[in-house]
N, C-alpha and C positions, 0 to 999 in steps of 0.2 A: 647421409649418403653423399658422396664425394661427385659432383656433376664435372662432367669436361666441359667445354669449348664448346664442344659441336653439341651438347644434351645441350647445353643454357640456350643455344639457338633455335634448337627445336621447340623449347618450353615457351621460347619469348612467341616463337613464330606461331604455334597453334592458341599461345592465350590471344592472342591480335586477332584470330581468326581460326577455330576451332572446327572448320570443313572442309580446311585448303587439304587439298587432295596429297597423295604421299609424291606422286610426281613434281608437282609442284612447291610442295616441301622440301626433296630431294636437289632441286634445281637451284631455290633459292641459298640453300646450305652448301653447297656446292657437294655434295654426296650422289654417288649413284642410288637407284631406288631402294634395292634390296638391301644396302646395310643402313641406307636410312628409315624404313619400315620397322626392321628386328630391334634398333636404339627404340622408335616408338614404343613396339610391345615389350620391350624392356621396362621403359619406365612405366608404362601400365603395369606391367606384372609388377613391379616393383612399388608401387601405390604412392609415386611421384604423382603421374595422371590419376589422379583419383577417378573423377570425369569427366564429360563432356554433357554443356548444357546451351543454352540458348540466353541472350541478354536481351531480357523484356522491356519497355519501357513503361513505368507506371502510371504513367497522364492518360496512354491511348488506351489502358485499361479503366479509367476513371477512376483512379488511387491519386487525387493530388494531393492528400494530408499523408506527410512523414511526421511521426512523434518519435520521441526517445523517453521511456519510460524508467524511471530511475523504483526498484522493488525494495523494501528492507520487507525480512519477514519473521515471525514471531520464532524464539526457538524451542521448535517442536523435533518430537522424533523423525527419524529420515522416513518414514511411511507418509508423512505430509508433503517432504520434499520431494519424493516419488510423485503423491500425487499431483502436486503444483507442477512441477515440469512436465510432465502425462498433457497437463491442461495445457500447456504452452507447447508444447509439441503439436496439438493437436487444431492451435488457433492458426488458420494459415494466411490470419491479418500481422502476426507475429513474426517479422521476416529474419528474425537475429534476435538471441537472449546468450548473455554472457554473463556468466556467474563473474562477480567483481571484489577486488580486495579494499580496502575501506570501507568508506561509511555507508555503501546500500552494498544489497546481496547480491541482487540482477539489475542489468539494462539492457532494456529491451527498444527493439527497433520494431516500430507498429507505423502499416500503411492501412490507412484510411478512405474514404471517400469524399470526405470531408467533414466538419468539426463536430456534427450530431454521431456522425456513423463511428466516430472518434470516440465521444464520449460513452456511447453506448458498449463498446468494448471494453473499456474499463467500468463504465459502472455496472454492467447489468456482467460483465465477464472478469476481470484482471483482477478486481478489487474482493471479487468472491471465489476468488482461488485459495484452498486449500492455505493455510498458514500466511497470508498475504497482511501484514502488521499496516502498510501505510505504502503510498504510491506518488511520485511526483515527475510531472511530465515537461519536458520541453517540444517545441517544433521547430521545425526545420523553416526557415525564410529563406532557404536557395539553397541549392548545392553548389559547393565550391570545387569537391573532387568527389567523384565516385569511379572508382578504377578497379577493376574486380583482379586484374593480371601482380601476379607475385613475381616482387624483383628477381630474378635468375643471376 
């Protein structure tokens, strides 16, 4: 889909801040309310806006362990595959899995509470998932970027 000028503005300005009011969207765009409203539920209807959500921080919830979980997995029929993702779907320590091209299947983004509550995820969970051959994990020692807003 082909954005203008004034959509890439709107995108940048509600990812910064995903509550600012349409008046004050409006104002800052320099558009009057009403055609800058109708662009909004444009690209909502248009499935630009996917959604609207909130940015947690994972310390104040006592998540300080980020892992990156590297999956290779045995090949089985996709009835395993079904069921392994089912399982990853459903762990909601699992905050991102992206099937990968090279040498592992998935990697996965796993927050923790720290490095028992870590391990236990994986052994008593990840490692006894459905079709799951072998698993290798790294952590995170700081964030460098985490930026959730898509270039416009």
């Amino acid at each position: 889909m082909a954005l203008d000028r004034i959509e890439r503005q709107i995108l940048s300005l509600l990812q910064e801040q995903g509550r600012m009011s349409n008046v004050e969207l409006a104002e800052r765009i320099g558009l009057s309310e009403s055609p800058c409203f109708r662009r909004v539920k444009r690209l909502e209807r248009d499935g630009v806006i996917a959604r609207y959500s909130a940015v947690v921080d994972q310390r104040t919830l006592g998540l300080s362990v980020t892992a990156f979980v590297l999956v290779n997995m045995d090949k089985q029929p996709d009835v395993t595959t079904d069921d392994f993702l089912a399982r990853v779907v459903d762990e909601p320590h699992i905050v991102e899995c992206h099937a990968m091209s090279g040498s592992h299947d998935y990697i996965m983004k796993v927050l923790a509470r720290d490095i028992d509550h870590f391990s236990e995820l994986v052994m008593q969970g990840i490692l006894k998932y459905p079709g799951v051959r072998h698993v290798e994990s790294s952590f995170s020692l700081g964030e460098v970027k985490h930026f959730q807003a898509l270039p416009t």
